[in-house]
C-alpha positions, 0 to 999 in steps of 0.5 A: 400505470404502476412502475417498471419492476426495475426502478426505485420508487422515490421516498416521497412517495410513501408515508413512512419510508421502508428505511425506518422500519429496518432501522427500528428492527435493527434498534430491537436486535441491538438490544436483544444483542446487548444482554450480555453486555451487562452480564459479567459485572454482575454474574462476575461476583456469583461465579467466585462465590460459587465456584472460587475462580480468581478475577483474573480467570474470569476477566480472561474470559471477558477478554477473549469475548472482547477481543473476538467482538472486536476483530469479527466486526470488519469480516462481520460488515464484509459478510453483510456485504457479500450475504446480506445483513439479514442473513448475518444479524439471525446467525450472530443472534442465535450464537448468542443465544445459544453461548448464555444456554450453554453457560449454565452447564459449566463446571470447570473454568475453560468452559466459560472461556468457550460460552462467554469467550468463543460462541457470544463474541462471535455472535456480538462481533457480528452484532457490533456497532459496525451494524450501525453503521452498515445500516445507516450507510446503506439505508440513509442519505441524510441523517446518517448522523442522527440514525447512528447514534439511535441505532448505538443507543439500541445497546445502551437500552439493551443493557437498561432493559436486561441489566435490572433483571440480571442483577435481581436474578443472579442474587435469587434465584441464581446466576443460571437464571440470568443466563437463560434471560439473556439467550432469551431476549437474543433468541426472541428478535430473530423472527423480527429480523428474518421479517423485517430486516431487509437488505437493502433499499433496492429490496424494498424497491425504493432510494435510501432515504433522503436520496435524490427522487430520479428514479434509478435502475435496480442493482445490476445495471450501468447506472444508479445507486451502488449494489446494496449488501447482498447484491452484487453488479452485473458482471462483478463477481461476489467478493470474499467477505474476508478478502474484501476486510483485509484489503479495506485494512490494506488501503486504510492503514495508509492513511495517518487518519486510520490510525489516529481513530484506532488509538482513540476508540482503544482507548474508548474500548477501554474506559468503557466496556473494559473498565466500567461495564466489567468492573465497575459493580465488583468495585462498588462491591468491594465499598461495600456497595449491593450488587444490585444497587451498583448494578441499578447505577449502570443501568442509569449510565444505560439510561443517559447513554441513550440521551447522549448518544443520539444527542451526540448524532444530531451534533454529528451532522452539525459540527467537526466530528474531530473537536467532538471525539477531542471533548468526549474523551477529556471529560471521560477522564476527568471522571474516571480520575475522580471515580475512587473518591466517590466510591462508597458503602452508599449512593452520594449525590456526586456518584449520581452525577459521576454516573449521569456525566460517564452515561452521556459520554459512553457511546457519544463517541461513536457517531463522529468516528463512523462520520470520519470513517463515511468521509475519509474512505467513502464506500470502504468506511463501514468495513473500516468502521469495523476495523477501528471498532476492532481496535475498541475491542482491543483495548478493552479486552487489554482493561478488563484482564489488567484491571482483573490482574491489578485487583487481585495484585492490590486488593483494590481498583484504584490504579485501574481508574488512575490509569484509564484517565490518563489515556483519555487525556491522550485519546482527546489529544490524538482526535484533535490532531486528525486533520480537519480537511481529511477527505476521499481524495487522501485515501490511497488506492491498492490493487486488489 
């Protein structure tokens, strides 16, 4: 006899579990997602030629795509919640998609604020590291760990996959080019994720995976697993997704923990997708450097932030989350300190190392903060994993403008590295004070 419609089917029961399959799409839309991300370091340097727009205009434009990535992910993790994640990734694809479109119209300055700013940070906001997690959480009992980590890879393989090609293109044929490759490989994963990407595990009539085996009663009854995104209990409304954001803001701002994980992943926003993704190949430009071999440089940084990433996952699940953030900013900044003495004309052995060192390090932090996040806010912590990767965009929309700014003041980058590897001395300063026994019962109740 088969099964009731209503219960979940055991994850034993089936060779390979439905939880695997939707994070492998959710892996392929982070990296159709993640073009863009390896775009303006490259595309930076054709856009003055040909246009004569300053550093600062276009790291402005940089900044206003950071900062709406940053602040749409906790309403982005609500909407999954309230429409489902499905529904929210295609939508977030195709306005990316459709902001590289765009971008080769563009004639005055403001337009590039819009395409680049306003239509791929929305879209990207939507398709931040907050996806991860939601996916992890909803999806995975065990292993949370380890699927964050390969999931946060899947923009680090965005960027090893597009970052080659942008480089070749914008030097010939043209910059325009790039563009239209990158709204083509956001635009070609939707019909995968409209396929594929199911909402939750009741939609696939199964537990999570690794959940315990006793069948349980579909969403909407008095027992069992919660509602997963998209769904709602019986008798409990749908909430409003920007509603359900600023009250887990409320509850979470509580807490000391909150804030001590927002300063830090400032700071990571910073070093990263601030300084190095956006600045790092008109640097190694200003050495005398190629584009493209800069550019092959941190596609090599894409390539080891893969193997650190999910390295750092499995570490995750197996050590403090706090010590590990604590470590991964200090040796990030010893790096950065000593950046501007390996920048040159030509690819030394010690840039190599510079870049194998900076590729483990770049995302590893992002596992233990979700992992902080699961534990200290329990079913808020997606929609507050959102809020602190906000503050990550924050601080790096902050780096790439100053960093432009300092560039055209000075003629060089030099402050800008000095400058980021100090606040990651005090970024692995703050992790190690996060207390070690933070757990649900700190956090603070608010009324709806």
């Amino acid at each position: 006899m088969s099964a009731p419609k209503n219960t979940l089917l055991p994850a034993r029961r089936r060779r390979i579990h439905p939880a695997w399959t939707v994070a492998a799409v959710a892996f392929l839309a982070l990296v159709g997602a993640a073009g863009f991300r390896a775009a303006p370091g490259v595309l930076m340097v054709p856009l003055q030629n040909e246009f004569g727009w300053s550093t600062t205009v276009l790291s402005a434009a940089v900044s206003i795509n950071l900062v709406l990535f940053g602040l749409t992910a906790p309403f982005a993790a609500a909407l999954m919640e309230r429409f489902g994640v499905r529904a929210v990734t295609a939508v977030a694809l195709v306005l990316i998609g459709a902001g590289s479109a765009l971008t080769v119209l563009v004639t005055e300055s403001w337009q590039i604020l819009l395409t680049w700013g306003l239509l791929i940070g929305l879209g990207t906001g939507s398709m931040a590291l907050v996806f991860a997690a939601t996916i992890a959480n909803t999806w995975f009992a065990k292993s949370r760990g380890l699927v964050i980590g390969i999931l946060t890879a899947g923009s680090a393989a965005g960027q090893l996959v597009f970052l080659p090609f942008i480089a070749a293109l914008a030097q010939d044929p043209g910059w325009r080019q790039a563009s239209l490759l990158i709204a083509a490989g956001a635009l070609a994963v939707v019909p995968l994720v409209l396929k594929f990407l199911k909402n939750s595990p009741a939609d696939a009539g199964v537990l999570p995976y690794g959940a315990d085996a006793e069948p349980v009663t579909t969403p909407g009854s008095t027992s069992g697993s919660p509602p997963g995104p998209g769904q709602a209990g019986a008798g409990e409304p749908r909430r409003n997704a920007a509603a359900r954001a600023l009250q887990v803001l409320k509850r979470a701002s509580k807490l000391r923990t909150f804030w001590a994980l927002a300063a830090g992943f400032a700071i990571c926003g910073a070093t990263t997708n601030g300084l190095i993704g956006t600045h790092f190949i008109p640097s190694a430009h200003d050495h005398g450097m190629s584009q493209t071999t800069a550019a092959g440089l941190l596609a090599v940084v894409g390539i080891f932030d893969i193997a650190g990433t999910i390295a750092s996952g499995w570490l995750t699940d197996r050590f403090n989350p706090r010590i590990l953030l604590a470590v991964y900013y200090q040796f990030r900044g010893i790096g950065l300190l000593v950046l501007p003495l390996l920048l040159s004309a030509t690819v030394q052995p010690s840039m190599i190392v510079f870049v194998v060192i900076y590729g483990l390090d770049w995302v590893a932090t992002v596992p233990p903060t979700a992992a902080i996040c699961r534990q200290v806010f329990g079913a808020d912590g997606s929609v507050v994993f959102g809020w602190v990767f906000a503050a990550h965009q924050l601080g790096a929309a902050a780096a790439a403008l100053a960093a432009g700014a300092i560039r055209d003041a000075t003629g060089q980058y030099t402050y800008a590295w000095f400058g980021a590897a100090a606040m990651c001395t005090i970024a692995a300063v703050i992790s190690a004070t996060i207390r070690k026994d933070a757990g649900r019962k700190d956090v603070v109740a608010v009324p709806a």
